[in-house]
N, CA, C and O atoms as CSV, one atom per row, in Angstrom:
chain,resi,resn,atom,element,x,y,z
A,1,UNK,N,N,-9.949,97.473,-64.780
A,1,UNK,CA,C,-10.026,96.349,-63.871
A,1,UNK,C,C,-9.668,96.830,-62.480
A,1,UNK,O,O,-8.623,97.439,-62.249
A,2,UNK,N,N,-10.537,96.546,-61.600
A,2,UNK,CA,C,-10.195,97.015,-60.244
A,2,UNK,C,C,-9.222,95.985,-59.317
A,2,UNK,O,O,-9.171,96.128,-58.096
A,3,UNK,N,N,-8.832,95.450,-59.674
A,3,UNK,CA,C,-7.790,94.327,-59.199
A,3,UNK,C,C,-8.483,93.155,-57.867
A,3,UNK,O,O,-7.844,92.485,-57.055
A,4,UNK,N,N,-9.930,93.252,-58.051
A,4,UNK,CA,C,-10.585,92.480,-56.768
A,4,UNK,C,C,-10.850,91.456,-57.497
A,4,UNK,O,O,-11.198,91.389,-58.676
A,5,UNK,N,N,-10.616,90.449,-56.515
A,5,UNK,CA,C,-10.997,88.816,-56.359
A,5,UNK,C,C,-12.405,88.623,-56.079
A,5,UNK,O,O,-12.847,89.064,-55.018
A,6,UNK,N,N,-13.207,87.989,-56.937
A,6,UNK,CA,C,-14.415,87.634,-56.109
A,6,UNK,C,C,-14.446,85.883,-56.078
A,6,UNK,O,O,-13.597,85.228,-56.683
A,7,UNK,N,N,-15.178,85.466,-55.553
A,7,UNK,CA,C,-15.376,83.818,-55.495
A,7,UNK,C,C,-15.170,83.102,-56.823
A,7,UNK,O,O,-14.515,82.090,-57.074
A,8,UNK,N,N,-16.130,84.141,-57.858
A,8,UNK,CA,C,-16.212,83.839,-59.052
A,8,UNK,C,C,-15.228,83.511,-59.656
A,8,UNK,O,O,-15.277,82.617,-60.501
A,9,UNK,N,N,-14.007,84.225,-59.327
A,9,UNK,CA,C,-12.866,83.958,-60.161
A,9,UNK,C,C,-12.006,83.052,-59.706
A,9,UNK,O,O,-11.007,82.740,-60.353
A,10,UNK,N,N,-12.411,82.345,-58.120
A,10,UNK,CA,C,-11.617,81.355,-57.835
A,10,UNK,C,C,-12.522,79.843,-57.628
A,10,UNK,O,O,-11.978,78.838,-57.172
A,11,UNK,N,N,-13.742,79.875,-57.977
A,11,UNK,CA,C,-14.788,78.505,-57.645
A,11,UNK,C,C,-14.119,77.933,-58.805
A,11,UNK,O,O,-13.681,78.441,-59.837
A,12,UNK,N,N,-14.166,76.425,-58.243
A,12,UNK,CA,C,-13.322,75.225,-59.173
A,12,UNK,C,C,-14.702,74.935,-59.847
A,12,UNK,O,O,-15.723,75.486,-59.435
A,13,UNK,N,N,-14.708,74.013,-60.944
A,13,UNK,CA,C,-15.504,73.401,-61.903
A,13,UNK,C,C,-14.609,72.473,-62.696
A,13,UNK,O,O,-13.405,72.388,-62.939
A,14,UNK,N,N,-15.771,71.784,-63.008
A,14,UNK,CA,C,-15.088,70.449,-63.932
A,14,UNK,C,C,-15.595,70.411,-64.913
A,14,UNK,O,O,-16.699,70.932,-65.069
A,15,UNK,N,N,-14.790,69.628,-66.126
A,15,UNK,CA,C,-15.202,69.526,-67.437
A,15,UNK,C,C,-14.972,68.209,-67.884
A,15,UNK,O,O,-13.785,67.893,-67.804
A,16,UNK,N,N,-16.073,66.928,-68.538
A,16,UNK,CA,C,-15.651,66.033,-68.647
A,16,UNK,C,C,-14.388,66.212,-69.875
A,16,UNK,O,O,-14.074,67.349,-70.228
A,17,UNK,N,N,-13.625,64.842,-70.552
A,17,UNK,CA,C,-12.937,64.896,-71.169
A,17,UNK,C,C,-13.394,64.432,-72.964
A,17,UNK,O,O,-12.832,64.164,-74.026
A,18,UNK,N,N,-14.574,64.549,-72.475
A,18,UNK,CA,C,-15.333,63.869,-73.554
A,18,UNK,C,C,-17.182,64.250,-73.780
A,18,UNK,O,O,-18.132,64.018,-73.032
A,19,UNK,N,N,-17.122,64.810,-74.931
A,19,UNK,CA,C,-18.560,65.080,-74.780
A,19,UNK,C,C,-19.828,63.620,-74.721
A,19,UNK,O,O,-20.925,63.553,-74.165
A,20,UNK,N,N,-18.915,62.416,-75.714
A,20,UNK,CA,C,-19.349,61.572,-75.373
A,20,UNK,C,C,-19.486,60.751,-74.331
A,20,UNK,O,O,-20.123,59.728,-74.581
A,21,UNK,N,N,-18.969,60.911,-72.912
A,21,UNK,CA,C,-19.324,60.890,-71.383
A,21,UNK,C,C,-20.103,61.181,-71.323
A,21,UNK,O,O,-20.572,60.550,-70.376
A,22,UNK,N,N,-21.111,62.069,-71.822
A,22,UNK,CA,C,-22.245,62.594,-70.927
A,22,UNK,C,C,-23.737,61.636,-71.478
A,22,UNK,O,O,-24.522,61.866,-72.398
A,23,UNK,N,N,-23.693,60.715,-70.648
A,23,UNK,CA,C,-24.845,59.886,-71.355
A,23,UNK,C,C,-26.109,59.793,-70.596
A,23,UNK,O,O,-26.933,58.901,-70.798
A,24,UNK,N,N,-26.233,60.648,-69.796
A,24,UNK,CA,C,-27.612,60.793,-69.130
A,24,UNK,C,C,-28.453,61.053,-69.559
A,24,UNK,O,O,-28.394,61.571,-70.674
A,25,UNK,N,N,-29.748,60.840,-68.904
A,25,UNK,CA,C,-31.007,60.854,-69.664
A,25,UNK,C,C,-31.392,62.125,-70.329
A,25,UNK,O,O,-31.058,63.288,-70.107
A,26,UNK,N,N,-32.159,61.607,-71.176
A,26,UNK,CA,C,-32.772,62.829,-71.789
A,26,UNK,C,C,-33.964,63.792,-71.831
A,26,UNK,O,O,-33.983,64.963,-72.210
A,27,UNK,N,N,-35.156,62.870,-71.255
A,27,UNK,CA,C,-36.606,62.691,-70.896
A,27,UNK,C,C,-36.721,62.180,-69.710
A,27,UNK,O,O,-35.768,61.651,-69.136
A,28,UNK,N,N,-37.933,62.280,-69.192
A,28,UNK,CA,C,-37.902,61.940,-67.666
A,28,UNK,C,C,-38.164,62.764,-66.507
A,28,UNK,O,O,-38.535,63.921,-66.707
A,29,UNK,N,N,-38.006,62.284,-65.169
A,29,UNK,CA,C,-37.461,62.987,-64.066
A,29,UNK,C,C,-36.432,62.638,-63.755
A,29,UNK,O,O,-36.066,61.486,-63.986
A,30,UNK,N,N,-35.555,63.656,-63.052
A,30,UNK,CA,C,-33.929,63.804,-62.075
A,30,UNK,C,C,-34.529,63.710,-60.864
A,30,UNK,O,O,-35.693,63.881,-60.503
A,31,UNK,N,N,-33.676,63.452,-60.381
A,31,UNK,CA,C,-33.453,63.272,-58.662
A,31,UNK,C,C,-32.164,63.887,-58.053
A,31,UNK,O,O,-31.300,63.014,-57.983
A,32,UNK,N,N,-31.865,64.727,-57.730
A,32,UNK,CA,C,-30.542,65.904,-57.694
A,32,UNK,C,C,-30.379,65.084,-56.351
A,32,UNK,O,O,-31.361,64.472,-55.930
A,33,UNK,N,N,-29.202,65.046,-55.672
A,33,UNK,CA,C,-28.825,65.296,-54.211
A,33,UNK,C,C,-28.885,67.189,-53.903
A,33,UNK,O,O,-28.633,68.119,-54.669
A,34,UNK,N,N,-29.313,67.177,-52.503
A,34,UNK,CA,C,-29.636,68.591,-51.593
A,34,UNK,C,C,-27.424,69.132,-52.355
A,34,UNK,O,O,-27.153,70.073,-53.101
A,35,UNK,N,N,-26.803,68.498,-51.982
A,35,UNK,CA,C,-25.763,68.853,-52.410
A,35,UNK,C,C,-25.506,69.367,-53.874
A,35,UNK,O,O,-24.340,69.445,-54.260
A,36,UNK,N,N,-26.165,69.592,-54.404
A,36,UNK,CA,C,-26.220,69.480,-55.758
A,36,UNK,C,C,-27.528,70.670,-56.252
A,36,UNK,O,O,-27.511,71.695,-56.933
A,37,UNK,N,N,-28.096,70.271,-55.862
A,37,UNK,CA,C,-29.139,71.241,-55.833
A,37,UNK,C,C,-29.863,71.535,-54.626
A,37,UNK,O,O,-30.433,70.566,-54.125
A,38,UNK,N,N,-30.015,73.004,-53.847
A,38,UNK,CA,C,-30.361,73.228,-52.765
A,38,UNK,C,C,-31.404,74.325,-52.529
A,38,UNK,O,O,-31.667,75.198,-51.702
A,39,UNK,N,N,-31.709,73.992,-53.304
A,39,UNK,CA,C,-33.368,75.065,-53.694
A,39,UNK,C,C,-34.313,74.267,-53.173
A,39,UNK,O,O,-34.108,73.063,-53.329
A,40,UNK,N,N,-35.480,74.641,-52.488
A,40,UNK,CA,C,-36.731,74.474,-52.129
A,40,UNK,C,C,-37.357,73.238,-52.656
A,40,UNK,O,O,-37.935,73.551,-53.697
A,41,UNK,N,N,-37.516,71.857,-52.386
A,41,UNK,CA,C,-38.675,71.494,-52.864
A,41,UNK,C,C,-37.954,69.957,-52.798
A,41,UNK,O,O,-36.761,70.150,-52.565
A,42,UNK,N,N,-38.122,69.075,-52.870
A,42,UNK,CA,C,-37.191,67.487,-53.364
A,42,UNK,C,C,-36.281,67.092,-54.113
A,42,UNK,O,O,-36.220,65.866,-54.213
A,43,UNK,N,N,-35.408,67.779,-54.787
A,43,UNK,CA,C,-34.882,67.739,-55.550
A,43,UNK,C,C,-35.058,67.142,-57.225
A,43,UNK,O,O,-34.077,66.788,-57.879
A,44,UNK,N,N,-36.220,67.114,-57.667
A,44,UNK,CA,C,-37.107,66.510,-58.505
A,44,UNK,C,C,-36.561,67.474,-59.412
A,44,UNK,O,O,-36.178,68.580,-59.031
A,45,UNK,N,N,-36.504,67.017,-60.818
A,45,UNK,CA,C,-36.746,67.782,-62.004
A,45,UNK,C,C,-37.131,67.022,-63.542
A,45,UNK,O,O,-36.645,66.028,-64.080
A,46,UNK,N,N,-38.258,67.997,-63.987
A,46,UNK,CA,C,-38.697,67.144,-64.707
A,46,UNK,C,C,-37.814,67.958,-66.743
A,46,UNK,O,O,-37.787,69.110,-67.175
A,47,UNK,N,N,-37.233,66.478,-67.421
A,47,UNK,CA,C,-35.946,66.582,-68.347
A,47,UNK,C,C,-37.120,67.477,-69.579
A,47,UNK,O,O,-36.713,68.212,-70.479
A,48,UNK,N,N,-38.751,67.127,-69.269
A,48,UNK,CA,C,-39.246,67.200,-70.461
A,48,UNK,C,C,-40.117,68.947,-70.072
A,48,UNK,O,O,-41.041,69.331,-70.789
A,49,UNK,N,N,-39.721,69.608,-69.128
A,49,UNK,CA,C,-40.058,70.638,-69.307
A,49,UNK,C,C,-38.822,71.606,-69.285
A,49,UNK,O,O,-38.097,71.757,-68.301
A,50,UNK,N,N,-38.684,72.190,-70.389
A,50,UNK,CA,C,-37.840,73.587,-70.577
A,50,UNK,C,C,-37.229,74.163,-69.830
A,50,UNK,O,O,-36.055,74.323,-70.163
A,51,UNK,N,N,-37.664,74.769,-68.463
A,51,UNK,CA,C,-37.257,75.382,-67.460
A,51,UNK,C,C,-36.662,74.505,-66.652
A,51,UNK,O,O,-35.488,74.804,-66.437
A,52,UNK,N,N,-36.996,73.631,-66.175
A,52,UNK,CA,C,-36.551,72.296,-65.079
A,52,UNK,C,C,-35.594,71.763,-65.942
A,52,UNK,O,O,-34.956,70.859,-65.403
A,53,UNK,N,N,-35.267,72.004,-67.096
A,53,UNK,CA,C,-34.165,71.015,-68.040
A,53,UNK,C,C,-33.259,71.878,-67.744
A,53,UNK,O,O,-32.264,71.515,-67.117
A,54,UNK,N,N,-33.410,73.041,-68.095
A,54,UNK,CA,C,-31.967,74.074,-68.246
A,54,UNK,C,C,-31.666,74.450,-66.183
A,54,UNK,O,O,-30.551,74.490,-65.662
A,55,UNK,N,N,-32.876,74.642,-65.513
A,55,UNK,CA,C,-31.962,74.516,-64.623
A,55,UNK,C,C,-31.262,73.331,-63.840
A,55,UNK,O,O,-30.416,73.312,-62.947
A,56,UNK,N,N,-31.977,72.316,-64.556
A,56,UNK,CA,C,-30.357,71.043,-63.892
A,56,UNK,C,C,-29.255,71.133,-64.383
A,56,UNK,O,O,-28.292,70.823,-63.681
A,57,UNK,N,N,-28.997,71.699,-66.080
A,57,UNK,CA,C,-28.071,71.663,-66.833
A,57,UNK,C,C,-27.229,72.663,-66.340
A,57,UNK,O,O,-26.013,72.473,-66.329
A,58,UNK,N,N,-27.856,73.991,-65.817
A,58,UNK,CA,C,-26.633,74.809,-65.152
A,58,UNK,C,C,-26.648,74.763,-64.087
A,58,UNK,O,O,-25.960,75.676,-63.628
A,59,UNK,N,N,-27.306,73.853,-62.964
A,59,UNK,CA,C,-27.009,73.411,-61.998
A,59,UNK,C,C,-25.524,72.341,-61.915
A,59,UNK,O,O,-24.452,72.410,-61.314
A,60,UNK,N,N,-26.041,71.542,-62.698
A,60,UNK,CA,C,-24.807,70.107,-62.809
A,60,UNK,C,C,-23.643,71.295,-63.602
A,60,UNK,O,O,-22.591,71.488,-62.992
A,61,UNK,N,N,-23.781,71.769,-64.435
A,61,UNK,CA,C,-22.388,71.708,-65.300
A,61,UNK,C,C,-21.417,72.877,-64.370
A,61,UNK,O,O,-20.227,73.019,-64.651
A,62,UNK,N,N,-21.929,73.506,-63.490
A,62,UNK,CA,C,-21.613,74.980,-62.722
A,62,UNK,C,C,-21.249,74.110,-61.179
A,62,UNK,O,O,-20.309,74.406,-60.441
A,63,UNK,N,N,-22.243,72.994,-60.932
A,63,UNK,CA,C,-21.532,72.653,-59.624
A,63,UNK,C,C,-21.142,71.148,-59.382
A,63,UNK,O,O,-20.476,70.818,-58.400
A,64,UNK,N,N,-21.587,70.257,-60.317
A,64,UNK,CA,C,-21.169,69.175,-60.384
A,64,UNK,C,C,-19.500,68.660,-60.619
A,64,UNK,O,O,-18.619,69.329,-61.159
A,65,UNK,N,N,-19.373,67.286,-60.047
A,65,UNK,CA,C,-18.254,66.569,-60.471
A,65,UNK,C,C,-18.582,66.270,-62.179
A,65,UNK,O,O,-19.581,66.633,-62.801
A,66,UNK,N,N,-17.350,65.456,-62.717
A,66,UNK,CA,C,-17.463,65.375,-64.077
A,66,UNK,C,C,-18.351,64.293,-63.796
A,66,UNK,O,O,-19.374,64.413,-64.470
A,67,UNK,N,N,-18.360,62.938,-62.813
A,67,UNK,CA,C,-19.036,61.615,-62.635
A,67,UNK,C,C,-20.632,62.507,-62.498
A,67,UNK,O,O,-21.376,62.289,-63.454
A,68,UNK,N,N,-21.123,63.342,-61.551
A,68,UNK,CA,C,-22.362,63.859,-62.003
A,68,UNK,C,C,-22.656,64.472,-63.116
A,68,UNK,O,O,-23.836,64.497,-63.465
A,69,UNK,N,N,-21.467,65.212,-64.060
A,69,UNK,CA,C,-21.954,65.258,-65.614
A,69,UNK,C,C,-22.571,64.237,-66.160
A,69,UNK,O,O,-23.775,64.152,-66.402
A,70,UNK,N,N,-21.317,63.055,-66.458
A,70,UNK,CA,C,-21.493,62.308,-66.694
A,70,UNK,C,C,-22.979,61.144,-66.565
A,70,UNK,O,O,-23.466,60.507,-67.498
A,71,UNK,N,N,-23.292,61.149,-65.580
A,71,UNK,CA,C,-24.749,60.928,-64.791
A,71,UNK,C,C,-25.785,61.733,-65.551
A,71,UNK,O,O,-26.270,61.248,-66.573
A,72,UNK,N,N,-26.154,62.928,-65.121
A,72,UNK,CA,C,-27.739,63.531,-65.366
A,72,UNK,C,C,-27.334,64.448,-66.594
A,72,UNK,O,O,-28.260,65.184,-66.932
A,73,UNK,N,N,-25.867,64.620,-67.545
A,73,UNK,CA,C,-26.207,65.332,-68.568
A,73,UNK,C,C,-26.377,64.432,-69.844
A,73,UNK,O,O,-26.230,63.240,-69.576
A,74,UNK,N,N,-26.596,64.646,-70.899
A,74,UNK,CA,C,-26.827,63.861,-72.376
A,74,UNK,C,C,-26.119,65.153,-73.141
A,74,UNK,O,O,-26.172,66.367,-72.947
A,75,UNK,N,N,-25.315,64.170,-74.266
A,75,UNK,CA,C,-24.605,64.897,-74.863
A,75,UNK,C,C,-25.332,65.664,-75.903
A,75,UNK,O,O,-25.278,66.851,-76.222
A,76,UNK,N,N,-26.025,64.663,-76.343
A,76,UNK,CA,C,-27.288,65.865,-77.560
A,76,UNK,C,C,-28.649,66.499,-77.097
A,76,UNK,O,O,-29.542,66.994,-77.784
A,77,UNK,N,N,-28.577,66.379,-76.064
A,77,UNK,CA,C,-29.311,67.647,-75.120
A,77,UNK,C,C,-28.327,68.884,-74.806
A,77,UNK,O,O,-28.452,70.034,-75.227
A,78,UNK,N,N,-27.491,68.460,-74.109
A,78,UNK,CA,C,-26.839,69.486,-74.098
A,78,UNK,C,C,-25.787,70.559,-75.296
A,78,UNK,O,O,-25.426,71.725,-75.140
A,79,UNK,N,N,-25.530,69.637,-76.430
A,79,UNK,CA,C,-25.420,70.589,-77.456
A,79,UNK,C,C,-26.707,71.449,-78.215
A,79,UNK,O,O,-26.765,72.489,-78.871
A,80,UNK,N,N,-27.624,70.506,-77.788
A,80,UNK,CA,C,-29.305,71.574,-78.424
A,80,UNK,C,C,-29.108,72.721,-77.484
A,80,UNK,O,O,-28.985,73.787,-78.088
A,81,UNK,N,N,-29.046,72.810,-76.232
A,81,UNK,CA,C,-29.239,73.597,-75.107
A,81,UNK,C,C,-28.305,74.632,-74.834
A,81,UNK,O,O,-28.780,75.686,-74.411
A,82,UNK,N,N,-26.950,74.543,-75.003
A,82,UNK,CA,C,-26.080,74.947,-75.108
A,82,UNK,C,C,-26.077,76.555,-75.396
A,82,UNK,O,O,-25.556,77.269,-74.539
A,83,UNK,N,N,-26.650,77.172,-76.593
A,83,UNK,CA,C,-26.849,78.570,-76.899
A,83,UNK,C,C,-27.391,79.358,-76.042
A,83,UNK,O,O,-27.291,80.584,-76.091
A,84,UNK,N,N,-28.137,78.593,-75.009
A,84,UNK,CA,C,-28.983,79.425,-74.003
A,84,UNK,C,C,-28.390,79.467,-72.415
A,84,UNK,O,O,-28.783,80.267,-71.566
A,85,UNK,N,N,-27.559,78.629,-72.244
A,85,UNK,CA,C,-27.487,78.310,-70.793
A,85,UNK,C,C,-26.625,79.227,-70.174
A,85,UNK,O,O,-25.463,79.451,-70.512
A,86,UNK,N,N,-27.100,79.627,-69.468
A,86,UNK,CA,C,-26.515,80.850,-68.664
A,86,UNK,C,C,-25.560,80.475,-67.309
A,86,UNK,O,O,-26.228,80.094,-66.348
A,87,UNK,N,N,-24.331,80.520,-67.133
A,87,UNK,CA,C,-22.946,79.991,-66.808
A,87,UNK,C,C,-22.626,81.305,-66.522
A,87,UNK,O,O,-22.914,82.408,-66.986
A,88,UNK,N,N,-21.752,80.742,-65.364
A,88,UNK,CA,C,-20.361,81.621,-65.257
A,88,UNK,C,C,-19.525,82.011,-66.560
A,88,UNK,O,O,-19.674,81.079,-67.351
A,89,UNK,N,N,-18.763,82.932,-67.079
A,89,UNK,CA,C,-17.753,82.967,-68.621
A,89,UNK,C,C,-17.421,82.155,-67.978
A,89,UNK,O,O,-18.162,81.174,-68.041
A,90,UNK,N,N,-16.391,82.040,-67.166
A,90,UNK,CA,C,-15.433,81.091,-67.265
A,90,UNK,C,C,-15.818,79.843,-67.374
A,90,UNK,O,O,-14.959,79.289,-68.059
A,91,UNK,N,N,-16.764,78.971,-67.031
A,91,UNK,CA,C,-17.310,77.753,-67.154
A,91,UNK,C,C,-17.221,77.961,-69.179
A,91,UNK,O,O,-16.431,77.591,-70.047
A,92,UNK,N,N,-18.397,78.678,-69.155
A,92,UNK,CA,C,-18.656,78.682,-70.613
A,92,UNK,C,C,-17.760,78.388,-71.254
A,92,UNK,O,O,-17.763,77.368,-71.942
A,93,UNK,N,N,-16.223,79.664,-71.153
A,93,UNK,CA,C,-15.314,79.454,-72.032
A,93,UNK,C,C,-14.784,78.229,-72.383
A,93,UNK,O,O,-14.621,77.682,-73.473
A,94,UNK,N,N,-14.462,77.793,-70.841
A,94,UNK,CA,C,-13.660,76.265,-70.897
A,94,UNK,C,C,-14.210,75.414,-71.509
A,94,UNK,O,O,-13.554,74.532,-72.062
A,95,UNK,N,N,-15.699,75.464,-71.574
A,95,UNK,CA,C,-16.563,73.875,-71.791
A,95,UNK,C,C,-16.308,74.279,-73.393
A,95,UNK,O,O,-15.909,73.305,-74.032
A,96,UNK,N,N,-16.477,75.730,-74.333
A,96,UNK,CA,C,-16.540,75.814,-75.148
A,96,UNK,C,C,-14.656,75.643,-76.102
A,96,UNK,O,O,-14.503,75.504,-77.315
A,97,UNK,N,N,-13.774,75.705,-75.265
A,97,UNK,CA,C,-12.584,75.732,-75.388
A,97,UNK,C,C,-12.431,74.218,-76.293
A,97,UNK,O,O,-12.111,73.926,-77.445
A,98,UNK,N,N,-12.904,73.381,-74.922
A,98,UNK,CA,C,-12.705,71.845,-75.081
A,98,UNK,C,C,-13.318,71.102,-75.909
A,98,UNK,O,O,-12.816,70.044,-76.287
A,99,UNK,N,N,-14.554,71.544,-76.349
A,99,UNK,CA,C,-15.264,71.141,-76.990
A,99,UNK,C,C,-15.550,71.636,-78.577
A,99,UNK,O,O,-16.403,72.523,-78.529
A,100,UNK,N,N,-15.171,71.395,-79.850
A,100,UNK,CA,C,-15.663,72.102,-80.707
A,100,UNK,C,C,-17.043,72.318,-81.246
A,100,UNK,O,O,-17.482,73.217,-81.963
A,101,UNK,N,N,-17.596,71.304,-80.739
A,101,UNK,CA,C,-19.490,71.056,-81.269
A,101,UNK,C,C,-19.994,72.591,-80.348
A,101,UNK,O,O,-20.808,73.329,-80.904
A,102,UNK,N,N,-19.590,72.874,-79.312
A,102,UNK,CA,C,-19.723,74.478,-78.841
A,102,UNK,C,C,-19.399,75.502,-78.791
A,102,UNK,O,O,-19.847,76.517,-78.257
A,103,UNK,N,N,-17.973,75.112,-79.788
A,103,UNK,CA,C,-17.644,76.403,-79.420
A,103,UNK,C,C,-18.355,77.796,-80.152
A,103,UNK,O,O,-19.145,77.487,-81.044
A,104,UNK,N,N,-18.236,78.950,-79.971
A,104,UNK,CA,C,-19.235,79.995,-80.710
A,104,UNK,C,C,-20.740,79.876,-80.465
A,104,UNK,O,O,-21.528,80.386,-81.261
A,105,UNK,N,N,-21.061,79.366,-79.631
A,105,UNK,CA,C,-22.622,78.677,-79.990
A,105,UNK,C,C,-23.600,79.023,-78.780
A,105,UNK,O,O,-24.782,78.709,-78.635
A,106,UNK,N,N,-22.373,80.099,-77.577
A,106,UNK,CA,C,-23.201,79.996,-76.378
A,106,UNK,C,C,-23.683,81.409,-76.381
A,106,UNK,O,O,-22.645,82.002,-76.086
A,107,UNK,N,N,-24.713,82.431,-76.546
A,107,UNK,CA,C,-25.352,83.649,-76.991
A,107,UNK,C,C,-24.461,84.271,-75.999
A,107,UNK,O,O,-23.461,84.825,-76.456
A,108,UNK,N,N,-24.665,84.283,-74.544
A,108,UNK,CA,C,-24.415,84.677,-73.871
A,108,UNK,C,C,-23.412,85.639,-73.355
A,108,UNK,O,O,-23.374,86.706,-72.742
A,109,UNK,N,N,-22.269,84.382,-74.120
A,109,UNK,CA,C,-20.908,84.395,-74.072
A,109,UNK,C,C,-20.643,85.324,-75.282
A,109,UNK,O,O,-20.034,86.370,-75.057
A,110,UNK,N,N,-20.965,85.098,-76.296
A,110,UNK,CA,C,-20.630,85.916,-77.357
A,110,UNK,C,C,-21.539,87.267,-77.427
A,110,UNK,O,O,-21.396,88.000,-78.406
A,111,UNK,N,N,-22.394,87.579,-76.492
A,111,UNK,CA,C,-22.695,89.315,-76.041
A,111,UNK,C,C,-21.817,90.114,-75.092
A,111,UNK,O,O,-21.612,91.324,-74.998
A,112,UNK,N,N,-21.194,88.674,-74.169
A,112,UNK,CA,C,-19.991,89.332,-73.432
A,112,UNK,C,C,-18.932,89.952,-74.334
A,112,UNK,O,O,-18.523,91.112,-74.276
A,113,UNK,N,N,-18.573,89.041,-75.134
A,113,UNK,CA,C,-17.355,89.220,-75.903
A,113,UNK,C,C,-17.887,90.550,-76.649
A,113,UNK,O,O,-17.187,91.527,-76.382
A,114,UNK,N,N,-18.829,90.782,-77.413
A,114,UNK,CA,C,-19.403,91.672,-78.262
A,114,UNK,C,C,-19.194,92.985,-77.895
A,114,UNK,O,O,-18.963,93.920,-78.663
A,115,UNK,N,N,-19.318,93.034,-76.234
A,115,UNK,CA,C,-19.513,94.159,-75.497
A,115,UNK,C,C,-18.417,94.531,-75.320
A,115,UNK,O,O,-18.226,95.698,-75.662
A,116,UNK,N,N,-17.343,93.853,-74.795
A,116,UNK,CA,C,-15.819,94.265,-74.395
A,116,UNK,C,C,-14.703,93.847,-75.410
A,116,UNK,O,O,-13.575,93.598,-74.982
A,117,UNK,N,N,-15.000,93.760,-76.793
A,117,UNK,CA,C,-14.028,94.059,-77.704
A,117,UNK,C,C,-13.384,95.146,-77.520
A,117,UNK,O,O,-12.168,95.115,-77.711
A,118,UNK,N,N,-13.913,96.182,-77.172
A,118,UNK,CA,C,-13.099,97.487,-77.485
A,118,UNK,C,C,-12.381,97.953,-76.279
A,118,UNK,O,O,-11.685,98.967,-76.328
């Protein structure tokens, strides 16, 4: 460990307290605020294509309040989705900490771990 700080290890994030909070839609289009999402284009995303789903999901869960979890995530979307979504660890860990329906379940996270057992 080289003893350096990067942003990464000090950016805040939130976690609701409840997976059942997250009752947002499932299908559809989003409407992000520029605050929220600040990529190119209207902030539009559509829930029923693959790519546009997962990046609101690690958009919201990486920069959102818990009230915007709460808002644009769904709880059984996001446990389907979950194995794939590519997070900060530390987000991951926590959401997977708090939650048991995730924990073990995020690939990602458990190639990190895989790699630096030893």
């Amino acid at each position: 460990m080289s003893g350096r700080i990067t942003y990464r290890d000090t950016k805040p994030f939130c976690v609701p307290a409840s997976l059942d909070e997250l009752t947002g839609p499932s299908t559809g289009t989003v409407h992000l605020p520029v605050r929220l999402s600040w990529a190119p284009g209207n902030g539009s995303f559509s829930l029923d294509d693959d790519g546009e789903r997962t990046t609101v999901y690690q958009c919201i869960i990486g920069e959102g309040s818990v009230e915007d979890q709460r808002c644009y995530l769904n709880r059984d979307t996001l446990t389907d989705m979950w194995p794939i979504l590519r997070l900060d660890l530390a987000i991951t860990a926590a959401w997977e900490n708090r939650f048991e329906a995730l924990h073990g379940r995020n690939k990602w996270l458990a190639l990190y771990n895989r790699r630096n057992a030893n």
